[in-house]
Short mmCIF file of the C-alpha atoms (twelve columns), coordinates in Angstrom:
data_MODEL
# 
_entry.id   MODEL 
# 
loop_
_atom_site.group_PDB 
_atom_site.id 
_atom_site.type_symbol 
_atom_site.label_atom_id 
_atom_site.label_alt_id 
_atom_site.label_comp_id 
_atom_site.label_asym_id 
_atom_site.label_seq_id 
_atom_site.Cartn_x 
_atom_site.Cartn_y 
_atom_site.Cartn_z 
_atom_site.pdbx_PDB_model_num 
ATOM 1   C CA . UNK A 1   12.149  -26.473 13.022  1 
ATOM 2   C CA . UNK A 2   10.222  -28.597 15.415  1 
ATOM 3   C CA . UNK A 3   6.788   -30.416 14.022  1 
ATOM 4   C CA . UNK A 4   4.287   -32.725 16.621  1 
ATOM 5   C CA . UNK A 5   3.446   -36.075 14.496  1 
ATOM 6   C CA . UNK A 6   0.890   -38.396 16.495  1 
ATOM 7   C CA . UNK A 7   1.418   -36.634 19.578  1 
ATOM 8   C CA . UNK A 8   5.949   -37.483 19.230  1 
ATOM 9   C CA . UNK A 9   8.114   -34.628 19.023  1 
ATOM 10  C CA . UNK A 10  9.902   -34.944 15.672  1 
ATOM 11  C CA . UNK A 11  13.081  -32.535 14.727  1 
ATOM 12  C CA . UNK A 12  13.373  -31.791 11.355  1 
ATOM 13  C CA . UNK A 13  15.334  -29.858 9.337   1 
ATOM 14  C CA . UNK A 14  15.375  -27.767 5.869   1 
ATOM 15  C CA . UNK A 15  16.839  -30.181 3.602   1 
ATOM 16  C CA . UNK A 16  19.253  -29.001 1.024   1 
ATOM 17  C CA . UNK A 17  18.562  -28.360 -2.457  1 
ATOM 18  C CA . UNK A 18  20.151  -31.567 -3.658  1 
ATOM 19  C CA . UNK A 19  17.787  -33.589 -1.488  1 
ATOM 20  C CA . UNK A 20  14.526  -31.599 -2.072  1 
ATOM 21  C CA . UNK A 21  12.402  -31.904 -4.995  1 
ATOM 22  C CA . UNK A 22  12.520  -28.179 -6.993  1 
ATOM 23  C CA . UNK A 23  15.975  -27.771 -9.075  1 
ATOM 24  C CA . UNK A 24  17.796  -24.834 -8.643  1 
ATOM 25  C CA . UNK A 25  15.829  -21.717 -9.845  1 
ATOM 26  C CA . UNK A 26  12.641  -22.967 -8.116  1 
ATOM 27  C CA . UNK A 27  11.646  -21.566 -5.041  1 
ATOM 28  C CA . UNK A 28  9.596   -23.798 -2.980  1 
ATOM 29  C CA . UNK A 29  7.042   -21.365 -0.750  1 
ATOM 30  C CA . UNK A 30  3.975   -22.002 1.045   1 
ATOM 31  C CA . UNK A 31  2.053   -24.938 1.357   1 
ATOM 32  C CA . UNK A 32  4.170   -27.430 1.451   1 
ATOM 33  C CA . UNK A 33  4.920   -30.349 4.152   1 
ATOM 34  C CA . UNK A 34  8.008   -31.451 4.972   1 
ATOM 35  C CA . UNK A 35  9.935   -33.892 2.527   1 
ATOM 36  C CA . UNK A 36  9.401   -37.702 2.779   1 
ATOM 37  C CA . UNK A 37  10.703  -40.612 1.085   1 
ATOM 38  C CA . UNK A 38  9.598   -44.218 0.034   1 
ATOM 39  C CA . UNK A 39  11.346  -46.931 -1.883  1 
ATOM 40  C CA . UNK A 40  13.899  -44.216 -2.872  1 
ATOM 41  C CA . UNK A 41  11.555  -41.850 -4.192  1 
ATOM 42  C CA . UNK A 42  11.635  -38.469 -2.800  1 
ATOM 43  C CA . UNK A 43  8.144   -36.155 -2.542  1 
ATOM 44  C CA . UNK A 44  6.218   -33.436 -0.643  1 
ATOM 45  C CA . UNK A 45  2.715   -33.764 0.212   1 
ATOM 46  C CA . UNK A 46  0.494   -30.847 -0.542  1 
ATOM 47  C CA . UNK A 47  -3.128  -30.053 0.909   1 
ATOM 48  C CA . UNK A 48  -3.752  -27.420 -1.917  1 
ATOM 49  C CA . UNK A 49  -2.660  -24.553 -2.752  1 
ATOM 50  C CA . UNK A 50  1.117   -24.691 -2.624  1 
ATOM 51  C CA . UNK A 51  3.156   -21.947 -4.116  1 
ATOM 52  C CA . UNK A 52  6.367   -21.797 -5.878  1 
ATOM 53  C CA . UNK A 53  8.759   -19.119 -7.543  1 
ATOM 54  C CA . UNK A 54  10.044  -19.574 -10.911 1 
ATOM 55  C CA . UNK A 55  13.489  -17.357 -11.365 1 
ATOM 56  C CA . UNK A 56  14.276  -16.133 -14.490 1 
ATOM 57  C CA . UNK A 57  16.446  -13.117 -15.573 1 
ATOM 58  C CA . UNK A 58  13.946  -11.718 -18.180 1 
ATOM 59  C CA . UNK A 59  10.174  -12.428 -18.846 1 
ATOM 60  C CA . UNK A 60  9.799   -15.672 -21.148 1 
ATOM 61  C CA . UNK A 61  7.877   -18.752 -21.471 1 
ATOM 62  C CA . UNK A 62  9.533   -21.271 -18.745 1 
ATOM 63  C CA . UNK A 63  8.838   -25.040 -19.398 1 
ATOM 64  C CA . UNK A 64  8.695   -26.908 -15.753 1 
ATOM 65  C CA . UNK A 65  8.511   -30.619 -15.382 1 
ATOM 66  C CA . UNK A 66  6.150   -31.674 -12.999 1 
ATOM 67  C CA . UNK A 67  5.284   -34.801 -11.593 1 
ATOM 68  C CA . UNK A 68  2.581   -35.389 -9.046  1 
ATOM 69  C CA . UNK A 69  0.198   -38.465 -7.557  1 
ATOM 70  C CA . UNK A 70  -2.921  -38.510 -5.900  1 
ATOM 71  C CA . UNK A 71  -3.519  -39.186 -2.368  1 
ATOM 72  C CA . UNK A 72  -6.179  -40.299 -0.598  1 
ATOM 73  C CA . UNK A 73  -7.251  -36.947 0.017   1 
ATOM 74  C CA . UNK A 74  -8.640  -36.979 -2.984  1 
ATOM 75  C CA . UNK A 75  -9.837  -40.769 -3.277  1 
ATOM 76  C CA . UNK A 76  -8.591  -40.359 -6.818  1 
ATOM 77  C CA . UNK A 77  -6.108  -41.383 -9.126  1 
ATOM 78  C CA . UNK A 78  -7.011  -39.751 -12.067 1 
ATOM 79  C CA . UNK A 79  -7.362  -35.884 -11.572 1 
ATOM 80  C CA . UNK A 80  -6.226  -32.429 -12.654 1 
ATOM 81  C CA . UNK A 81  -3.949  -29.574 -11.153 1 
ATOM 82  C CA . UNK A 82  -4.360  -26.291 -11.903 1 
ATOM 83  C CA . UNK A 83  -1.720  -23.918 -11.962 1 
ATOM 84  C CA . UNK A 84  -2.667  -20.146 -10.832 1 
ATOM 85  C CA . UNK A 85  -1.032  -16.745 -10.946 1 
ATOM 86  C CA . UNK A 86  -0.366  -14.576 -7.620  1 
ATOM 87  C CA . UNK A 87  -3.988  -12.968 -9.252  1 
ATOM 88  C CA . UNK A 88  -5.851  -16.691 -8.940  1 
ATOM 89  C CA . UNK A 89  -6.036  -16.221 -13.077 1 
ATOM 90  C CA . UNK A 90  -5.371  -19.751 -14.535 1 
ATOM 91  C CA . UNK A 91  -2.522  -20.199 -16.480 1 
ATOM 92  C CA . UNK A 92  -2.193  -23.867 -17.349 1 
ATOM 93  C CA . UNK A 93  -3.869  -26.928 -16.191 1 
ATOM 94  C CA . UNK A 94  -2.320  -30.495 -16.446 1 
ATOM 95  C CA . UNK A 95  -4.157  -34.355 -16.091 1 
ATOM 96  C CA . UNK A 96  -2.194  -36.523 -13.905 1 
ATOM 97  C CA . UNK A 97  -3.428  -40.137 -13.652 1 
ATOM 98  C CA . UNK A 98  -1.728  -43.458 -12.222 1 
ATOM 99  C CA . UNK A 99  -0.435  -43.989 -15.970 1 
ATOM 100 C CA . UNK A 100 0.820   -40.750 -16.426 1 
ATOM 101 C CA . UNK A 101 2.181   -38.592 -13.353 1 
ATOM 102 C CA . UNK A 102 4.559   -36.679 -14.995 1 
ATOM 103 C CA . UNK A 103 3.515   -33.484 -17.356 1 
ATOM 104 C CA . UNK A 104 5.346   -30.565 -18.326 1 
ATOM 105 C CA . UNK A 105 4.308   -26.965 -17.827 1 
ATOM 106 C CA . UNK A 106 4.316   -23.710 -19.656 1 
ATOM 107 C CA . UNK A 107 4.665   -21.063 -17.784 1 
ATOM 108 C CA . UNK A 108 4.746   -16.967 -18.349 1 
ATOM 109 C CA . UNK A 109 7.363   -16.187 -15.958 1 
ATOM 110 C CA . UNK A 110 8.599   -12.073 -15.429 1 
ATOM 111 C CA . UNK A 111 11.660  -10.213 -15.288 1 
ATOM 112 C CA . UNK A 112 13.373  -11.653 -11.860 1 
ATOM 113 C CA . UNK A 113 10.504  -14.208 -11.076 1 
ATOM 114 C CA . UNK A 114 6.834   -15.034 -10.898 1 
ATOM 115 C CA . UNK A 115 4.937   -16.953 -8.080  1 
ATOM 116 C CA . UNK A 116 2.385   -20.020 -9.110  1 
ATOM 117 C CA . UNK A 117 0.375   -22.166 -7.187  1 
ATOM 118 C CA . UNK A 118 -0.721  -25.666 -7.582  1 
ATOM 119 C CA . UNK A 119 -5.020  -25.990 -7.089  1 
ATOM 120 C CA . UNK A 120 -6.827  -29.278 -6.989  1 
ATOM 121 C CA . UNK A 121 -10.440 -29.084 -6.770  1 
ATOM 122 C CA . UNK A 122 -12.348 -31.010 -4.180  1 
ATOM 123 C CA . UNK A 123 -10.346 -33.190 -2.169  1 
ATOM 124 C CA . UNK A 124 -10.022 -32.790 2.055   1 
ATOM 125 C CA . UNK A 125 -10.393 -35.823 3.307   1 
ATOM 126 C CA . UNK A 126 -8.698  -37.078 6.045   1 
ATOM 127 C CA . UNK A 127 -6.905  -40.457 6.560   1 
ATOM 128 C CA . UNK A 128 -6.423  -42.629 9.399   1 
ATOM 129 C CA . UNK A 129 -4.584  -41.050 12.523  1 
ATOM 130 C CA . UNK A 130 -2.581  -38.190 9.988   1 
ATOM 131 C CA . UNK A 131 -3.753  -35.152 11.085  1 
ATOM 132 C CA . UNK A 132 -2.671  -33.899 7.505   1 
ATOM 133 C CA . UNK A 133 -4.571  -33.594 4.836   1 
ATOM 134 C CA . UNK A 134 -3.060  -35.329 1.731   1 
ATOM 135 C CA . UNK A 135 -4.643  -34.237 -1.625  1 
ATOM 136 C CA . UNK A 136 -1.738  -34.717 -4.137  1 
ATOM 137 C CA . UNK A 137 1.918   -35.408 -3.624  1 
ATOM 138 C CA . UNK A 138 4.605   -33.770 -5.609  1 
ATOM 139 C CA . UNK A 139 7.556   -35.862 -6.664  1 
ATOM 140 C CA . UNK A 140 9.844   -33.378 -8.737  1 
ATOM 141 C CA . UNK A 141 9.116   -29.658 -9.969  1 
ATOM 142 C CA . UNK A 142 12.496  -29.172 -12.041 1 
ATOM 143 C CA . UNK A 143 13.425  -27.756 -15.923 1 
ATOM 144 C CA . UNK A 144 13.965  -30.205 -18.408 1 
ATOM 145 C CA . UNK A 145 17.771  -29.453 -18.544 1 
ATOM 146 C CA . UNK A 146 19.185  -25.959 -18.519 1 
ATOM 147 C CA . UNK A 147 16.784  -22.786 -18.504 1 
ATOM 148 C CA . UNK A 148 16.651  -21.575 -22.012 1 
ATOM 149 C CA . UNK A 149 17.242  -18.115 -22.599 1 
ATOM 150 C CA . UNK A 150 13.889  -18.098 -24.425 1 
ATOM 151 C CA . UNK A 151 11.192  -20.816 -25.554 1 
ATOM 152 C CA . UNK A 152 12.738  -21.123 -28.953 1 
ATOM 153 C CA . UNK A 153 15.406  -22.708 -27.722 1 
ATOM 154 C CA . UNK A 154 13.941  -25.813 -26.155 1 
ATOM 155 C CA . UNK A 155 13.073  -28.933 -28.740 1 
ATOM 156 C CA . UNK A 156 10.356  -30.634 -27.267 1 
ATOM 157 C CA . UNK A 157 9.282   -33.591 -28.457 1 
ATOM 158 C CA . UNK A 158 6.960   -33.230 -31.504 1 
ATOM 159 C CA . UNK A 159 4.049   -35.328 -33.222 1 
ATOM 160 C CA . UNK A 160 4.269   -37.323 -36.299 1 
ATOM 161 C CA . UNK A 161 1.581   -38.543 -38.755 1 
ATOM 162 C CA . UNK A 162 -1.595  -37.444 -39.461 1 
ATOM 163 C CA . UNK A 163 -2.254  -34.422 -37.099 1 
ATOM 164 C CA . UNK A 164 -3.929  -31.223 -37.439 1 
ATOM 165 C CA . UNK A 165 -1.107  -29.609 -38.803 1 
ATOM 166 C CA . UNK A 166 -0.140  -29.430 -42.368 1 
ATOM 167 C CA . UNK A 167 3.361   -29.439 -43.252 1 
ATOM 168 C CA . UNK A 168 5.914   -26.863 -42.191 1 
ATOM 169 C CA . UNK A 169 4.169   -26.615 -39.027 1 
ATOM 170 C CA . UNK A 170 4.663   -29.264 -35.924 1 
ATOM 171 C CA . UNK A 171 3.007   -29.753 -32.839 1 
ATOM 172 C CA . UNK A 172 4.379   -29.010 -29.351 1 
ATOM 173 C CA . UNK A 173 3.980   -29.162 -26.033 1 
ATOM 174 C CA . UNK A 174 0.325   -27.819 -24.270 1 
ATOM 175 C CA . UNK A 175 -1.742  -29.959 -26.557 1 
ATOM 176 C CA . UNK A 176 -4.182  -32.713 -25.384 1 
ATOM 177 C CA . UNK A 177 -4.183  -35.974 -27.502 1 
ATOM 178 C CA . UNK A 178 -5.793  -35.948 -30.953 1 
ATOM 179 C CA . UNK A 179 -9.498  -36.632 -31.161 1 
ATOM 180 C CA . UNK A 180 -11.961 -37.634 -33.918 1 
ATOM 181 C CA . UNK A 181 -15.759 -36.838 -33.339 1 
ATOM 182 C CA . UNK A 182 -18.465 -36.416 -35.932 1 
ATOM 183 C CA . UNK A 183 -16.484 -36.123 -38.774 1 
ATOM 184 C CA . UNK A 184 -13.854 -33.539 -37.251 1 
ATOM 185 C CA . UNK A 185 -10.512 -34.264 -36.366 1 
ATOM 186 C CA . UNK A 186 -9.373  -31.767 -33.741 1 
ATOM 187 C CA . UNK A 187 -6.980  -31.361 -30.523 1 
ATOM 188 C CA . UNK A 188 -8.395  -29.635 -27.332 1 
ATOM 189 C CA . UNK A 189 -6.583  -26.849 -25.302 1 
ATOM 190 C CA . UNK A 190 -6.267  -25.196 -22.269 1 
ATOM 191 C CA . UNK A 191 -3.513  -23.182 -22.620 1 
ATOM 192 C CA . UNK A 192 -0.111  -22.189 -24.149 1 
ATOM 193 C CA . UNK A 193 0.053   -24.859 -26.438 1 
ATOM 194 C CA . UNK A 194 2.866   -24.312 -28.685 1 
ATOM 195 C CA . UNK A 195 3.401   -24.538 -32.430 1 
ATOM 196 C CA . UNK A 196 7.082   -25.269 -34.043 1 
ATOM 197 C CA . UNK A 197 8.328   -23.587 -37.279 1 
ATOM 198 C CA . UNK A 198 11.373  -24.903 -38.603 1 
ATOM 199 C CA . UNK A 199 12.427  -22.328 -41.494 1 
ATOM 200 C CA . UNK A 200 15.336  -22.374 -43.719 1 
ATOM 201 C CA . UNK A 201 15.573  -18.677 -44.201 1 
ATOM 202 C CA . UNK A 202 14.111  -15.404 -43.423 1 
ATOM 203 C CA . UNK A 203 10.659  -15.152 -44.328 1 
ATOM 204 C CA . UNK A 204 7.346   -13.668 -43.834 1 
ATOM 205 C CA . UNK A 205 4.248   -16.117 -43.692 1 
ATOM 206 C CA . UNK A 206 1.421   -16.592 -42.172 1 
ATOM 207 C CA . UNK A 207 -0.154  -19.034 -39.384 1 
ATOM 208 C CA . UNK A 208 -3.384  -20.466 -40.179 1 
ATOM 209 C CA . UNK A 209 -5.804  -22.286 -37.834 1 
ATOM 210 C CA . UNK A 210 -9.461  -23.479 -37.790 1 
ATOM 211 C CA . UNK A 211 -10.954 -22.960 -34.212 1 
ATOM 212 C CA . UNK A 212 -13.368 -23.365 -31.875 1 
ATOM 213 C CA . UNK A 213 -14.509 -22.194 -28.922 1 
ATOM 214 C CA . UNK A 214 -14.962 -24.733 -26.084 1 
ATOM 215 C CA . UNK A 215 -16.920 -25.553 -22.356 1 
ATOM 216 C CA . UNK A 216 -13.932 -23.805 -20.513 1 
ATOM 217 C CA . UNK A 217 -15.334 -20.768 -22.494 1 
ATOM 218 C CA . UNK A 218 -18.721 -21.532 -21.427 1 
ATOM 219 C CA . UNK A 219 -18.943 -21.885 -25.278 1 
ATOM 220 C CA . UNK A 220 -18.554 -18.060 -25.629 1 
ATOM 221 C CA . UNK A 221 -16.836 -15.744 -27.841 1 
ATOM 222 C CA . UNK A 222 -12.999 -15.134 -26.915 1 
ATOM 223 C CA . UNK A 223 -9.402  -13.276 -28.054 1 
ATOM 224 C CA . UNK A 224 -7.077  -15.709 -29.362 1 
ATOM 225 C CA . UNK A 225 -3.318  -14.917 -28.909 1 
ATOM 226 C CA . UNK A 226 -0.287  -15.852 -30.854 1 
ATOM 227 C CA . UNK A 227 3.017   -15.231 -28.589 1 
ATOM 228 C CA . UNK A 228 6.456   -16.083 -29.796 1 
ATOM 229 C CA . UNK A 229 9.304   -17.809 -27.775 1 
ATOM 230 C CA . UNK A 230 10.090  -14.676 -25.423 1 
ATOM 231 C CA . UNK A 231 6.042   -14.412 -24.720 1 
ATOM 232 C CA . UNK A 232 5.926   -11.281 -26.628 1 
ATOM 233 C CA . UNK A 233 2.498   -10.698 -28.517 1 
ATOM 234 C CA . UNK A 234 2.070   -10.944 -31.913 1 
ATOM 235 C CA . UNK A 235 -1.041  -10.727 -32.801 1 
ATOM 236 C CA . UNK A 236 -4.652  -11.423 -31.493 1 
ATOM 237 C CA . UNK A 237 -7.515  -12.494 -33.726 1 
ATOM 238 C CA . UNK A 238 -11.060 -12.915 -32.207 1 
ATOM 239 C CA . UNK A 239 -13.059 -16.762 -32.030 1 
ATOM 240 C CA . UNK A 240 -16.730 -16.966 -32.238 1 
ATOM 241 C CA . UNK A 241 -18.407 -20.634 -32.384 1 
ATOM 242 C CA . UNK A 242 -16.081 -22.232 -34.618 1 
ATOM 243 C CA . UNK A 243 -14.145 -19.827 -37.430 1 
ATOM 244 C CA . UNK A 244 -11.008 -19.643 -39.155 1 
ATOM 245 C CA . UNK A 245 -8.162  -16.659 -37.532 1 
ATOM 246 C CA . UNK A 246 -4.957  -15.965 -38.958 1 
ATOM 247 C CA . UNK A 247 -1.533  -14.514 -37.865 1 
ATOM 248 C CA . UNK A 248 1.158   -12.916 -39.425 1 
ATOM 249 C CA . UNK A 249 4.939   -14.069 -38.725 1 
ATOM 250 C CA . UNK A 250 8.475   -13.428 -39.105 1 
ATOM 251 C CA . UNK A 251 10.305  -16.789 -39.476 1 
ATOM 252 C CA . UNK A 252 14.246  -16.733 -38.801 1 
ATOM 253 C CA . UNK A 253 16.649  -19.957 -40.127 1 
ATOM 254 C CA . UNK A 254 15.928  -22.945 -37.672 1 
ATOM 255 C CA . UNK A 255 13.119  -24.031 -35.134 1 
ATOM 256 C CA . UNK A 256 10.425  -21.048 -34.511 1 
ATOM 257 C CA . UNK A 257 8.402   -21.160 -31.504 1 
ATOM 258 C CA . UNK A 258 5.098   -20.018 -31.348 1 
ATOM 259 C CA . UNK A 259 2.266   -20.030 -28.345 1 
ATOM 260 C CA . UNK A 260 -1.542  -19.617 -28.259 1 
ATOM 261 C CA . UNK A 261 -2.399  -18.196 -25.362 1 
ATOM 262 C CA . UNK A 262 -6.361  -17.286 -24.367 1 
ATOM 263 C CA . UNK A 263 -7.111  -14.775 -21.249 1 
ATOM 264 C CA . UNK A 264 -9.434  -16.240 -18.618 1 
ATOM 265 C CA . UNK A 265 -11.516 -19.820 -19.425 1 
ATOM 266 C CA . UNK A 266 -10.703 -22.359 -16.952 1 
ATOM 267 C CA . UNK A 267 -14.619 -23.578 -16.282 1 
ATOM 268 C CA . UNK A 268 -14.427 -27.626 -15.757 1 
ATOM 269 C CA . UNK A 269 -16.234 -29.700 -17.996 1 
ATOM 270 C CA . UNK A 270 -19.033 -31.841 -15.684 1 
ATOM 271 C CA . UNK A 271 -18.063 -35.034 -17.821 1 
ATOM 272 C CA . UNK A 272 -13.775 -34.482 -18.734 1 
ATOM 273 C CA . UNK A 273 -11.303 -33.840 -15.443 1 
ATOM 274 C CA . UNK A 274 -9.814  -31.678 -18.670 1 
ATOM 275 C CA . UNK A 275 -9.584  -27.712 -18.898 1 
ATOM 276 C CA . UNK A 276 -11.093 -27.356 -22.571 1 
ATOM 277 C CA . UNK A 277 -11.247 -23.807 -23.593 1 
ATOM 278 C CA . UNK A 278 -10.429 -24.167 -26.946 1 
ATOM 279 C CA . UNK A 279 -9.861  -26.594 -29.896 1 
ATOM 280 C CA . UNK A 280 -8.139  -26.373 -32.671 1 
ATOM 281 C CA . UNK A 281 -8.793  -28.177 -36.330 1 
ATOM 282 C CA . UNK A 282 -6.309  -27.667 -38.698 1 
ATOM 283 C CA . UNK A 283 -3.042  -25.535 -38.512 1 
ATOM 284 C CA . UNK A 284 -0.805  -24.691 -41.630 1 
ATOM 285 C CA . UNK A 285 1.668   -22.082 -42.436 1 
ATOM 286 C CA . UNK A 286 1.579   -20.105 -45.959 1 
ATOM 287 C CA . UNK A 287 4.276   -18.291 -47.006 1 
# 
């Protein structure tokens, strides 16, 4: 492939996989510039909008690492991507800042693949003589290990201490950090934040959870989801304001993955570079 740089005729190449930044099983697609490196850091610069595929043999929850800066196309350092289905639908939304530019993803990935693309808003400036325009640069888009055969068998890293969930029931990944505000102790969501089970036996019980809807919302009524580790449904209970929904479960011997997933949301908050479209108060199991 030939590319025109500041008016010099540059040859480049496709690297190979070992030198790009998506692991095998991620399909880099459109909207990408070439690769680059600095002090032994590989990236890709993106102006918005870049796609990739996610491969997978049958439909599941896929975790994806991804870690990302911001470039002066954006003028800021602390900012969130989106991440959008081939139907523009939002189906998570990450905050990178200069403290934190790594964040994993939860993704609903089909039988033989999904697309996803990676949305800032604003941005477009241009820099200097670079007739690009550099929003966001992406440093790695890889799984965190091996691709599980489904979400249950991932162990993410889990919260300790006081939390919103009682015991029996641990927190996961898709959570924002814990917050206290008038009295209520609470985390905020914007999607697919995951709950962990660890049972000793087969059981019925039940998930319980105090929540609320949020500004992502628009504040308004929505259909709360619980999916297990495959993303199959279990269950859907509906949130007004604030009220209590709950779900029923079967738990097998070991670690039990659980999602909540909400349909649509996504509005930005004026005052928060955070997607909140839901929060949630207090989570225990009964069984």
């Amino acid at each position: 492939m030939l590319a025109f740089l500041f008016g010099t005729l540059i040859a480049t190449v496709a690297p190979s996989p070992a030198l790009d930044i998506a692991s095998a099983g991620i399909i880099l697609e459109q909207g990408w510039y070439s690769v680059e490196s600095e002090r032994g850091r590989r990236f890709r610069w993106v102006d918005n909008d870049a796609t990739f595929k996610v491969e997978a043999p049958t439909a599941r929850l896929v975790y994806v690492t991804l870690g990302v800066a911001g470039g002066p196309g954006l003028g800021e350092t602390s900012f969130a991507v989106r991440v959008l289905d081939t139907s523009n639908r939002q189906v998570d939304a990450v905050l990178f800042s200069a403290q934190n530019e790594r964040q994993t993803l939860v993704l609903p990935v089909n039988a033989g693949g999904s697309t996803f693309k990676l949305h800032v808003d604003g941005g477009g400036k241009r820099v200097g003589r670079d007739p690009r325009v550099l929003n966001f640069r992406v440093f790695n888009l890889t799984f965190p290990g091996t691709l599980p055969a489904t979400l249950a068998e991932v162990k993410p890293p889990v919260q300790s201490g006081a939390d919103i969930s009682a015991s029996g029931v641990r927190i996961g990944n898709g959570w924002y950090p814990l917050e206290h505000f008038k009295g209520d102790t609470f985390r905020w969501v914007n999607n697919n934040a995951q709950l962990i089970v660890d049972a000793r036996r087969d059981e019925h019980a039940q998930l319980r959870l105090a929540v609320a809807t949020g500004p992502g919302m628009s504040e308004r009524p929505f259909t709360l989801y619980l999916r297990d580790g495959g993303g199959r449904a279990l269950g859907s209970a509906q949130v007004q304001s604030s009220n209590n929904v709950s779900f029923t479960v079967d738990l097998r011997p070991g670690l039990n993955a659980f999602v909540l997933h909400a349909d649509g949301g996504g509005k930005p908050t004026p005052s928060d570079p955070r997607t909140l479209n839901f929060r949630v108060m207090h989570v225990t199991l009964v069984t």
